[in-house]
N, C-alpha and C positions, 0 to 999 in steps of 0.2 A: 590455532589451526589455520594454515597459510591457505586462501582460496584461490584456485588457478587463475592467472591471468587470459582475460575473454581473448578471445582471438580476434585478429584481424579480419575485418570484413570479406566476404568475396564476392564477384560481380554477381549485380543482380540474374535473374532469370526470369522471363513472364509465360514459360510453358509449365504443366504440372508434371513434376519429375518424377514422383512419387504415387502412388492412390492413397486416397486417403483411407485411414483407416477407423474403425466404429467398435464400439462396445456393446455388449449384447444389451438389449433395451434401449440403448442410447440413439439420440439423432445423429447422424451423419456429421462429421465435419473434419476438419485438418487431422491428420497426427502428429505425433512429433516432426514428425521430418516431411508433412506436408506439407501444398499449397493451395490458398484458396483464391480463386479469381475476381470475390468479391473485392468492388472497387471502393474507395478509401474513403471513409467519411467525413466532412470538410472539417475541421477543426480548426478556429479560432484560438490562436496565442498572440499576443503582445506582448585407558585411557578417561573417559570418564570418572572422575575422582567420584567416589560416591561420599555424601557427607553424612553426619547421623541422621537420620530420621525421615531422610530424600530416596522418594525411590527413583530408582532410572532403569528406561528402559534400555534394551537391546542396541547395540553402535545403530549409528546414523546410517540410512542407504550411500550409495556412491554418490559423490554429487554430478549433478549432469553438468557437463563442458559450457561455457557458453557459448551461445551460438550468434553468429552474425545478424543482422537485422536484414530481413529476407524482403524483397520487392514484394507488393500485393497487388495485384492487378495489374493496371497500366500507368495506375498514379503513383502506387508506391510511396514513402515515408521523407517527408518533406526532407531536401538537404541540409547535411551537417545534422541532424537529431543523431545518430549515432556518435559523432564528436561532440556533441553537446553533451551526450548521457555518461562520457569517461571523463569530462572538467575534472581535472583532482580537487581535492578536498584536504586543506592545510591542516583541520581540527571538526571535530564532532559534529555532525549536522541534526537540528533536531526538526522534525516536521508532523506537524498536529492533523488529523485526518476529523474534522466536526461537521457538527450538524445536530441541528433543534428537533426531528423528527423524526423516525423511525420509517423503513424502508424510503431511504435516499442512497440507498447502498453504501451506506458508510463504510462497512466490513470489507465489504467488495473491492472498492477501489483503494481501500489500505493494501489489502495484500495483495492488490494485483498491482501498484504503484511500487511495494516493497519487491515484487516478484522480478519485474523489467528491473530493475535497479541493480538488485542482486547477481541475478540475470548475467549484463554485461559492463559490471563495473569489477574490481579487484577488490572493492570494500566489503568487509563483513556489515550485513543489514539486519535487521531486527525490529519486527513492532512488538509493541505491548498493549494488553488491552487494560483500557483503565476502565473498563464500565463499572457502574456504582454497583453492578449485581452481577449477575452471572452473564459472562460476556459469549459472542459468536464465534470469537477469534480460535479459539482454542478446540471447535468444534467445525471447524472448517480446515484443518489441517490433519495428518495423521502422527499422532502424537509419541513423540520418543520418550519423554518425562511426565509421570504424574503429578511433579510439581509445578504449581503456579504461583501468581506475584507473589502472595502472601506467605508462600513459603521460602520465596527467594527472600520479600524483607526480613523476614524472621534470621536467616543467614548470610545478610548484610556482612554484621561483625566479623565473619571469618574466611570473608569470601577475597582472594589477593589478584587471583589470574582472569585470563578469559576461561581455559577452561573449567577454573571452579563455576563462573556462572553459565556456560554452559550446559552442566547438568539442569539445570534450569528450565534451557527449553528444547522447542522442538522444529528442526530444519524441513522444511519443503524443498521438492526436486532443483528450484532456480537457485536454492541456497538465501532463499529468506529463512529467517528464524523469529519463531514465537515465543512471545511470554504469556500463556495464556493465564485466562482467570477462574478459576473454578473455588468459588467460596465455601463456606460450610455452609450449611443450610441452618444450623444451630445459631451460628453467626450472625447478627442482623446488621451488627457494623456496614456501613460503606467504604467502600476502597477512598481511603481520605488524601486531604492536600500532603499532609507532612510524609505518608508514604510515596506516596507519587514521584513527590520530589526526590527520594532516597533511592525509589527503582530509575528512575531517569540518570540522576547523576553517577549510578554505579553503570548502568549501560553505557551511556558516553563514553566511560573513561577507558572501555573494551573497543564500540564498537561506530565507527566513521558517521553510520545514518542510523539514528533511533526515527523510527515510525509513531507515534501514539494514534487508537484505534479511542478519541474519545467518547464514551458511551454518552445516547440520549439520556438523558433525566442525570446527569451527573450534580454532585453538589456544588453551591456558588464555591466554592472556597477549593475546589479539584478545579474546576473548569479554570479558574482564575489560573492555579498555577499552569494548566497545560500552554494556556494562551501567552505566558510568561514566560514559562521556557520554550517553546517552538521557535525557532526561526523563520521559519515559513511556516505559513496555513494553506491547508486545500480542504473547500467549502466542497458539501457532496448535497447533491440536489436532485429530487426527483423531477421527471417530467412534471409536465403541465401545470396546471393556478396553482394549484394547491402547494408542486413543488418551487416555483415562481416563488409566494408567501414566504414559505417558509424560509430560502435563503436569502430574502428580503431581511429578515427576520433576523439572519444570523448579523450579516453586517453591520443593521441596526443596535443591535447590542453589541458586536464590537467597536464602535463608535461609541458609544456609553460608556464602556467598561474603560476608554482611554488608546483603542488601540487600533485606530487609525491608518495608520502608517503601515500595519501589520493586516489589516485589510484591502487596500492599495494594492499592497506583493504577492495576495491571495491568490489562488487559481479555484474557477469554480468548474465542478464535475458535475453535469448531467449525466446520468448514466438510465439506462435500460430504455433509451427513448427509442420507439416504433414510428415518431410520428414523422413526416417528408422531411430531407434536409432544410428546406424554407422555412417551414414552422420552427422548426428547432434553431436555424440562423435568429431568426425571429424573439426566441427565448431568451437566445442568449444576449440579445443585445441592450436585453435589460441591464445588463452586469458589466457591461465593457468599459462601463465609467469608471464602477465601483472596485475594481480589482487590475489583476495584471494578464491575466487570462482567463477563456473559456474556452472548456473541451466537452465535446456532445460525443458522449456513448454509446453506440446504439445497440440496441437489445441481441443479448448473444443467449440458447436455450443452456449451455454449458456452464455461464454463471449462474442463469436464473435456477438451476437447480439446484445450488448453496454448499457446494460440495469444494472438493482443492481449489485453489486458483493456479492454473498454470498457461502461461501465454498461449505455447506451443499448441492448445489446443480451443484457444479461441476462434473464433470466424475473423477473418481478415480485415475487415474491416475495424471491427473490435480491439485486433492487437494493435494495430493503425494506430488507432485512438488513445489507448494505453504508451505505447511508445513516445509517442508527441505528447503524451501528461505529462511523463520521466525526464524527457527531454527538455517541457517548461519549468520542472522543478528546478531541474540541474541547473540552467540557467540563470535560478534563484540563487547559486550558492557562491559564499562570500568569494572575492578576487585575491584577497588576503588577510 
């Protein structure tokens, strides 16, 4: 399935062109084709085949166009980040989205990193969720297939195209696609290393950027392989001590486990932070040693209600922040 090529940027604009539009019960904020005047957060960088036993749903909606990356305010999206987010890509990129802790928004910034990417690059994207249990991944998008990993490993063996793993999963308006996880309940298994490996390397060999969505409490012997096959890692980090700790925490054990180097090239995500830019400069500068970047998120009510992830209706400063993630990714990806 060929995905349109993003378009050409067009000159910024700092009037609202638009009104924004709202959902009944919802807060107020951007719509698709809005703009928000909030000013920019500082950010620190350095046809479906059906197979036996697979149900699928209904064809996939239209995919939406991609859209150019839109001025926010007066500061607007640091130069070159949209040339940075189309770098081509010679082969497979694979990228690990971790974290020791639960609510550091792991989920969040997978799919909303996979979302920008998807968004306004030509490559097909795709996360998976490897949580050892029942993951968020697949419960944050609206779902085209009832199958998950586990039914994709099971039809590994006969799977040749992209569109056989396609039925697979399930696309979002930016053209991210999900592998979600929904186990059996009967099941007590964990989503282990030897599958992991099996879903990864069949993704690759489809699809330009695999995501992995690695779940808290995964087993040593998953985690080992995620950290293994990523090319890059993005550390996702709660505000304040507690989220400080924790991704203290993560680096600390990627230094133990041997992978260093792969800590270094990290980017670490604060996300939902409320607190003044200063404080949050301040956070981050615990990390600037330790990695290659850091980006401070700040609190949007859109994600915090755990619902799609879609840019277009983030708060401006929010997709800011998100854009410049993709953009330090991108600039993680090999030269040849």
């Amino acid at each position: 399935m060929a995905k349109p090529v993003p378009a050409d940027p067009v000159p910024a604009v700092t009037a609202r062109e638009h009104p924004p539009e709202t959902t009944p019960g919802a807060e107020a904020g951007p719509g698709p084709e809005g703009w928000d005047g909030d000013a920019a957060e500082t950010v620190t960088t350095d046809a479906y085949a059906a197979l036996p036993g697979v149900p699928v749903a209904p064809a996939a909606p239209a995919r939406r166009a991609a859209r150019p990356l839109f001025r926010i305010g007066r500061r607007g999206v640091p130069g070159g980040a949209l040339d940075d987010l189309r770098i081509p890509l010679l082969r497979s990129h694979r990228i690990g989205v971790i974290g020791l802790s639960g609510g550091a928004g792991k989920t969040t910034i997978a799919l909303a990193l996979g979302a920008v990417l998807a968004r306004e690059r030509a490559d097909r994207v795709v996360a998976v969720d490897a949580s050892p249990d029942s993951g968020a991944l697949g419960r944050r998008v609206q779902r085209q297939s009832g199958a998950g990993v586990r039914d994709l490993v099971a039809a590994l063996p006969r799977l040749r195209t992209y569109m056989d793993i396609r039925a697979f999963t399930s696309q979002t308006p930016s053209g991210l696609e999900v592998v979600a996880h929904d186990p059996d309940p009967a099941d007590a298994r964990p989503f282990g290393e030897a599958e992991y490996r099996q879903v990864v390397g069949a993704l690759a060999g489809q699809y330009p950027l695999v995501l992995t969505d690695a779940g808290t409490g995964m087993p040593h012997d998953t985690l080992r392989a995620v950290l293994e096959l990523s090319d890059q890692l993005v550390v996702a980090a709660a505000p304040g001590a507690d989220g400080l700790a924790g991704a203290g925490l993560v680096f600390d054990r990627l230094a133990a486990l041997g992978h260093e180097e792969k800590a270094r090239g990290a980017v670490t995500v604060f996300s939902g932070v409320r607190t003044a830019p200063g404080r949050a400069d301040e956070a981050a500068a615990h990390f600037r040693q330790r990695c290659r970047g850091v980006v401070t998120v700040p609190y949007d009510p859109h994600l915090a209600r755990g619902g799609e992830v879609d840019p277009a209706w983030m708060r401006g400063r929010t997709r800011a922040a998100y854009y410049e993630l993709a953009a330090l990714v991108a600039r993680g990806f090999p030269l040849g």
